[in-house]
C-alpha positions in Angstrom: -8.6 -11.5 -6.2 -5.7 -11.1 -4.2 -3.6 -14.9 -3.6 -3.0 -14.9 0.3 -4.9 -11.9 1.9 -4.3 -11.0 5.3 -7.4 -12.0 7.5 -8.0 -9.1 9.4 -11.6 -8.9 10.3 -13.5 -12.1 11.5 -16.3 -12.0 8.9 -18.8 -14.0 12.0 -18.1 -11.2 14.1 -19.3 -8.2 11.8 -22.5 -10.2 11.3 -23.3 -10.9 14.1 -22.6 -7.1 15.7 -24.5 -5.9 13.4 -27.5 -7.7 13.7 -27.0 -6.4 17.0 -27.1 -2.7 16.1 -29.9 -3.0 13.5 -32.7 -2.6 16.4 -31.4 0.8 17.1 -29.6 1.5 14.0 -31.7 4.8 13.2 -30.3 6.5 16.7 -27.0 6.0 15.8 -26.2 6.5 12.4 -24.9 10.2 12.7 -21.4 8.8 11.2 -22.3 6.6 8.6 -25.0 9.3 7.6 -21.5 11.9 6.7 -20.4 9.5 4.3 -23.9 8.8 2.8 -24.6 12.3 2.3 -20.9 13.1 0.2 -21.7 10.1 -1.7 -25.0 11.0 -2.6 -23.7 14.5 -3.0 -21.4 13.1 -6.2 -23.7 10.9 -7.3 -26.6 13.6 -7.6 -23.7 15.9 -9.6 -23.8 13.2 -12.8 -26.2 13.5 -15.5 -25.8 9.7 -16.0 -28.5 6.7 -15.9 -27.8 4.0 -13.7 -30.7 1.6 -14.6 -29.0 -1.3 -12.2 -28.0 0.2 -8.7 -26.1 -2.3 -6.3 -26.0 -0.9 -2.6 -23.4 -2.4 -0.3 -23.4 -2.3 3.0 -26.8 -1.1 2.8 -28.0 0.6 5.9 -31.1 2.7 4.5 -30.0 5.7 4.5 -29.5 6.0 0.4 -32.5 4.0 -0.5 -34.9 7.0 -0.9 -32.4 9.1 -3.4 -31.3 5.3 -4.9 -34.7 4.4 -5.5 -36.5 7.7 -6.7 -33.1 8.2 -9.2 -33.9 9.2 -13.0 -33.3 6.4 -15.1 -33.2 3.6 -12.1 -35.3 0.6 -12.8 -33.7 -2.5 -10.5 -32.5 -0.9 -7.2 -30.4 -3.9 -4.6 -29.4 -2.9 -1.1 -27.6 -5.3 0.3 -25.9 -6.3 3.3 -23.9 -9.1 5.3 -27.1 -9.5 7.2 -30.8 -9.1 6.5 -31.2 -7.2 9.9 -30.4 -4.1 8.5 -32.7 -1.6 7.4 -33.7 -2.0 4.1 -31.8 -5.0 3.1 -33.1 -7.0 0.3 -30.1 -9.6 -0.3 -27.9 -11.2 2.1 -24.5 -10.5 0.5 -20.6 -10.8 1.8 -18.5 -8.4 0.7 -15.8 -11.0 -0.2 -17.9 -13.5 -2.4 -20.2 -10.9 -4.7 -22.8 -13.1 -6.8 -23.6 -10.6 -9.6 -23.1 -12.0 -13.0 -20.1 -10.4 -15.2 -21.2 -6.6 -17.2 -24.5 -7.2 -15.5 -24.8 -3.7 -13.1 -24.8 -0.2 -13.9 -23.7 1.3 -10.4 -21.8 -0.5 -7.3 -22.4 2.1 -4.5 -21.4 1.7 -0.7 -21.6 4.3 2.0 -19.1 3.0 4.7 -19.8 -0.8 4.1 -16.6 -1.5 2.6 -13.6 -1.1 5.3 -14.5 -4.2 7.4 -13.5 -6.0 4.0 -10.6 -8.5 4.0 -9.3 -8.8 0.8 -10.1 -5.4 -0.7 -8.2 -5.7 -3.8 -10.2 -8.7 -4.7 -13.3 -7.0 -3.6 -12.7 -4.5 -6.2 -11.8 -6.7 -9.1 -15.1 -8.3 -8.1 -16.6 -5.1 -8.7 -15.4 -4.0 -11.7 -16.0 -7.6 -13.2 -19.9 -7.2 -11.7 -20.3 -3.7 -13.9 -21.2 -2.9 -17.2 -18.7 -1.2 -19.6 -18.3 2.5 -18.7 -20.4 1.4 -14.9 -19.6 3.3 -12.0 -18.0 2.4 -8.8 -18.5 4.9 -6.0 -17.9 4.4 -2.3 -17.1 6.8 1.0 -15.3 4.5 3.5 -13.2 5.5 7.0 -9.6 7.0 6.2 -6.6 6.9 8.5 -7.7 10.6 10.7 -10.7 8.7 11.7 -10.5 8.3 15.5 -7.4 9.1 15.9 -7.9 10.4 19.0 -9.7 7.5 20.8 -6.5 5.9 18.9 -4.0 8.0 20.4 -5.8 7.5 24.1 -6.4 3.8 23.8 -2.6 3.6 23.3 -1.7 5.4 26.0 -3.6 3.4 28.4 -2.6 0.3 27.3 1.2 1.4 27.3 0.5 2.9 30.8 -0.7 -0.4 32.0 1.2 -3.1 30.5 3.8 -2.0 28.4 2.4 -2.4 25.2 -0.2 -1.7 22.8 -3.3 -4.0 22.2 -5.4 -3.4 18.7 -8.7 -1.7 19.7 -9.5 0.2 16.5 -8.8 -1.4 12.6 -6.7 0.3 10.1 -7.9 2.1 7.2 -6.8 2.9 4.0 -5.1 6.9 3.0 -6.0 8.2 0.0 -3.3 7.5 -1.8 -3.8 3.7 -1.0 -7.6 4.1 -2.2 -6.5 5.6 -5.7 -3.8 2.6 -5.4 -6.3 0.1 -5.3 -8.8 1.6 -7.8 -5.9 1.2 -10.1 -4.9 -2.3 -9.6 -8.3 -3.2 -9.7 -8.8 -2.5 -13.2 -10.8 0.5 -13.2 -10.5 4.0 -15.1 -10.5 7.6 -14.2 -10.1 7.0 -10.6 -10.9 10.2 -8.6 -10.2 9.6 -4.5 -11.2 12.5 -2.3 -11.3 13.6 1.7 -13.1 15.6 4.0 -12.5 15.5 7.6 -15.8 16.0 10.4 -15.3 16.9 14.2 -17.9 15.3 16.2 -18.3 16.4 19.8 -19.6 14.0 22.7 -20.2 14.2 26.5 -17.5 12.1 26.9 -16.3 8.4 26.0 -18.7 6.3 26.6 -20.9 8.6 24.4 -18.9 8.1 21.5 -18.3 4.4 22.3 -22.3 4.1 22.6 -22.1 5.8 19.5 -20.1 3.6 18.1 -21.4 0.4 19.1 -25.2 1.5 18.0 -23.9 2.0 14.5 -22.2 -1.2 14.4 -18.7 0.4 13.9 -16.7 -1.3 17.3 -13.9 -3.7 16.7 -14.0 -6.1 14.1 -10.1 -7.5 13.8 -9.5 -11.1 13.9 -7.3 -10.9 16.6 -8.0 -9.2 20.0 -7.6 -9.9 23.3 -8.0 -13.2 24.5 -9.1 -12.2 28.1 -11.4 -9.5 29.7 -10.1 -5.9 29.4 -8.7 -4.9 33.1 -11.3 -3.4 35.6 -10.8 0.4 35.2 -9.3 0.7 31.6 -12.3 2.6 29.9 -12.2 4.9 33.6 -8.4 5.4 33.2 -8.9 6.1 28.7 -12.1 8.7 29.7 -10.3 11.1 32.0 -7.2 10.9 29.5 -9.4 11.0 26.7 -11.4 13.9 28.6 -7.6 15.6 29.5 -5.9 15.7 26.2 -9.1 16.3 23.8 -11.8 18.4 25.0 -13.5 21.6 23.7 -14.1 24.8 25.7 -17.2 23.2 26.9 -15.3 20.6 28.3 -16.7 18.5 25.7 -14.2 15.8 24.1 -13.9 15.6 20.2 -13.5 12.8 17.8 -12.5 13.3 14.1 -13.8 11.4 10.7 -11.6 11.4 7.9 -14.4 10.4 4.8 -12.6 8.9 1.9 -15.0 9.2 -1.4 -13.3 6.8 -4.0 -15.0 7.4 -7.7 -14.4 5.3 -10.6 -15.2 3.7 -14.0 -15.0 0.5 -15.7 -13.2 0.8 -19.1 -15.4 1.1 -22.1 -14.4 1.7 -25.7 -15.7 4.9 -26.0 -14.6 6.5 -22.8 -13.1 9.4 -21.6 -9.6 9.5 -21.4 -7.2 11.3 -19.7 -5.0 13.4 -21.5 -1.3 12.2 -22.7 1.6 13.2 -20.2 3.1 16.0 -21.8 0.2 16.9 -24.3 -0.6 20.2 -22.6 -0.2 23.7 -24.9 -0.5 26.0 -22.0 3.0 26.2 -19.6 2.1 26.2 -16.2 4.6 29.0 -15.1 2.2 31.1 -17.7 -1.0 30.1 -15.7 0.7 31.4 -12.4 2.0 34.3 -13.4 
C-alpha cells in the first residue's frame, strides 16, 4: 500500500450518506446502473469460471448475473455499510480481509472512486486473488459532470473570488492503466464510454445524485453553510450554458472499465516489442 496517501474522502462520511440513500436506492440508480451493465457486458464476453466472486461496492444491481454465473459457487457482495441492497459483509475499501490467492474474481461497479489510497487498494486486490484471477471494475472518469463542474466554478468565482471543491476528482484512463500496472497486475485493458443524461434541471440531477449516494465525499469542504441563493444562481447558469432543444440541461458520464489479471505461470503474455512479421505501413496500404 501506498506510504503517505492523501486523505481525500472522509471514510465516516461515505457511510453514513449512504446508509442514507439505501431506503430509496432502487429510484435512483440510473448512473451506477451504466457502469453495472458495461461491466457485466465484459464479464458475460469470458468463457472463464469464477468459482469465488467478490462484489465491491455492492449495490444489487449485479447480484442476479453474479449469482446465476456458470461455474460460481461462493458469491460476496459487499459494502461499507450493510444498508445497501444486497450486502452480505460489511467491508472498507481500504482494509480488504480476504486471505492471500483465496478469490477468483474482485468485481466493483462504481464502488471504487470514493477510495483513498487506491494504489494500495489494488495491491490489496491482487494479493486477495488467485493466480491468473480477474480484477474488473467501471468507476467515474474525469468527463463525468463536468458540466455541473464547470457551473459550480463559475458561481463560486462569481461570488467570492475563488473556487470551493464541490465534486471529487477522478482518475483518466491513462491513470487507471497506470495503476493496474503498479499494482502488480497483468494484461491490463482500461476502456471509456461516455453517457449524456438529460434532467429537468439541477436539482433533478442533484436529487439524482444524492439518492444514489454519489454527492460530495472530500475531506475537506466548506466549513460554513453554502450562501442563500448559490444553487438559484448555479441553476439558471447551469440551465443557460447546457441545455437541449427542449430546454432540458445535460450532464455527461465518462465510464472507465479497468480489466485485469493477476500473474500466473501459465498466462497469456503479450507479445515482445518488436516481435511482429507484418509492417504496419503494409496493413495500411
Amino acid at each position: 500500500m501506498s506510504s503517505n496517501p492523501a486523505i481525500l474522502f472522509h471514510r465516516d462520511r461515505t457511510r453514513k450518506r449512504r446508509e442514507r440513500a439505501a431506503p430509496n436506492f432502487t429510484q435512483h440508480r440510473f448512473l451506477l446502473e451504466q457502469g453495472a451493465v458495461s461491466l457485466a457486458d465484459s464479464l458475460d464476453s469470458m468463457t472463464y469460471a469464477f468459482p469465488t466472486i467478490v462484489e465491491l461496492g455492492a449495490s444489487g444491481l449485479l447480484a442476479p448475473m453474479l449469482r446465476q454465473r456458470k461455474g460460481t459457487t461462493q458469491y460476496w457482495p459487499c459494502d461499507i455499510t450493510p444498508a445497501m441492497p444486497g450486502t452480505r459483509l460489511v467491508v472498507d475499501n481500504e482494509r480488504l480481509p480476504f486471505a492471500p490467492d483465496s478469490v477468483d474474481a474482485v468485481v466493483s461497479a462504481g464502488g471504487m472512486h470514493w477510495i483513498n489510497d487506491l494504489p494500495g487498494a489494488l495491491v490489496q486486490i491482487r494479493q486477495a486473488l488467485k493466480p491468473d484471477g480477474l480484477f474488473m471494475a467501471t468507476l467515474p472518469g474525469p468527463e463525468t459532470l463536468r458540466e455541473l463542474r464547470h457551473v459550480f466554478g463559475a458561481s463560486d468565482a462569481a461570488r467570492s473570488g475563488g473556487i470551493t471543491p464541490r465534486i471529487a476528482p477522478f482518475p483518466d484512463v491513462r491513470d487507471a492503466g497506470g495503476l493496474l500496472q503498479r499494482a502488480g497486475f497483468a494484461l491490463p485493458v482500461v476502456d471509456r464510454d461516455i453517457v449524456t443524461v438529460s434532467y429537468e434541471n439541477l436539482f433533478a440531477l442533484m436529487d439524482d445524485l444524492r439518492g444514489s449516494g454519489q454527492v460530495n465525499m472530500l475531506q475537506h469542504q466548506l466549513q460554513h453553510f453554502t450562501p442563500r441563493g448559490f444553487f438559484a444562481d448555479a441553476a439558471k447558469r447551469y440551465a443557460d450554458m447546457f441545455s437541449d432543444s427542449e430546454g432540458r440541461i445535460i450532464a455527461s458520464f465518462e465510464i472507465v472499465t479497468m480489466t485485469a489479471w493477476k500473474p500466473a505461470a501459465n498466462q497469456q503474455q503479450p507479445s515482445k516489442r518488436g516481435s511482429g512479421q507484418v509492417s504496419l505501413s503494409e496493413i495500411l496500404n
